[in-house]
C-alpha positions as CSV (number, residue, x, y, z in Angstrom):
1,X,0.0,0.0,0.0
2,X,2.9,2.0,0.1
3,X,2.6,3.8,-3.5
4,X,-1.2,4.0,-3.1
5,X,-2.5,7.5,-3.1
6,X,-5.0,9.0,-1.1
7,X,-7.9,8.7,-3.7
8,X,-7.5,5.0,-5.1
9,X,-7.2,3.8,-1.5
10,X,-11.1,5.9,-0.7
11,X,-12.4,4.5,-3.2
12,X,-11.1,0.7,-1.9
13,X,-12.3,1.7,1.0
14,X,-16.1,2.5,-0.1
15,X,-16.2,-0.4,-2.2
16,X,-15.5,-2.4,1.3
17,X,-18.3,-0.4,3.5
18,X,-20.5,-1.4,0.4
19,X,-19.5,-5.3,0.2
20,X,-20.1,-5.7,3.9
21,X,-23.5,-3.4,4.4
22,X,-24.7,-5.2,1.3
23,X,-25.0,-8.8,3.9
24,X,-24.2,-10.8,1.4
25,X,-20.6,-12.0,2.6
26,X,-19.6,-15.1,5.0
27,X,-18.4,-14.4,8.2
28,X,-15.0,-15.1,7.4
29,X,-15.1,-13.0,4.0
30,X,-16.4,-10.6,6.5
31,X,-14.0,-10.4,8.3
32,X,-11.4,-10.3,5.8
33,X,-13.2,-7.5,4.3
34,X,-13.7,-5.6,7.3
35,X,-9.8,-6.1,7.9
36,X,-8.9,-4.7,4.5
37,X,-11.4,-1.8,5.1
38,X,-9.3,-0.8,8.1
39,X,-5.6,-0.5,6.7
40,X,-7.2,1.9,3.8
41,X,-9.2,4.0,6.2
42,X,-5.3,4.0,8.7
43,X,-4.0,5.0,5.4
44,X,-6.3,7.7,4.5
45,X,-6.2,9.4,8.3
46,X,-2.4,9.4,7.4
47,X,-2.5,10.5,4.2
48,X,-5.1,13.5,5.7
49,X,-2.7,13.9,8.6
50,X,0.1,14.5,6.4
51,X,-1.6,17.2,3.9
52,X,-3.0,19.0,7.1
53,X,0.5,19.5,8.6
54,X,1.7,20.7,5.0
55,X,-0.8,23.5,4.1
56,X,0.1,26.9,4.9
57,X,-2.6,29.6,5.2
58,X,-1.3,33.3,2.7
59,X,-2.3,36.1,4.9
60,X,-2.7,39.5,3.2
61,X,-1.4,42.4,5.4
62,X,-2.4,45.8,5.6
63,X,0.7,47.0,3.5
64,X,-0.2,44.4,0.3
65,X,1.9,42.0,1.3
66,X,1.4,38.1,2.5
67,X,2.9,36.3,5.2
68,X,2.9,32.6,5.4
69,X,1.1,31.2,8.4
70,X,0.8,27.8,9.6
71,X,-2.8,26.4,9.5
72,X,-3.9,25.3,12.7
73,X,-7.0,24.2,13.6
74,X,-8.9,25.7,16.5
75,X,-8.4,23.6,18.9
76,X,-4.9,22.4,17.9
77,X,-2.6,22.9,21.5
78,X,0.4,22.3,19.4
């Protein structure tokens, strides 16, 4: 899963929520499933955790100008 990207492993993902909400699978397919589903939805929170540390927030000051800023979320202690 390594060179997965963020989108292919969603999609994986839905297509798993879908197999297993569909009732259709044995328990132990179920389970297999339901396994899978959670190493693409730990790899999406990653993936999400990742791109949130990386954005930057451009700030216009009063003068014209823009200052990078790190986004933070509100409640963010860090």
């Amino acid at each position: 899963m390594a060179a997965e990207k963020f989108e292919t492993s969603l999609k994986k993902l839905e297509e798993v929520v879908k197999k297993l909400e569909g009732g259709e699978l044995s328990l132990e397919d179920s389970l297999k499933a339901f396994e899978e589903g959670v190493k693409h939805a730990a790899f999406c929170s990653r993936k999400l955790d990742e791109a949130e540390r990386r954005v930057e927030l451009l700030l216009k000051q009063k003068d014209g100008s823009f200052v990078k800023e790190e986004f933070r979320l509100e409640d963010d202690q860090g």
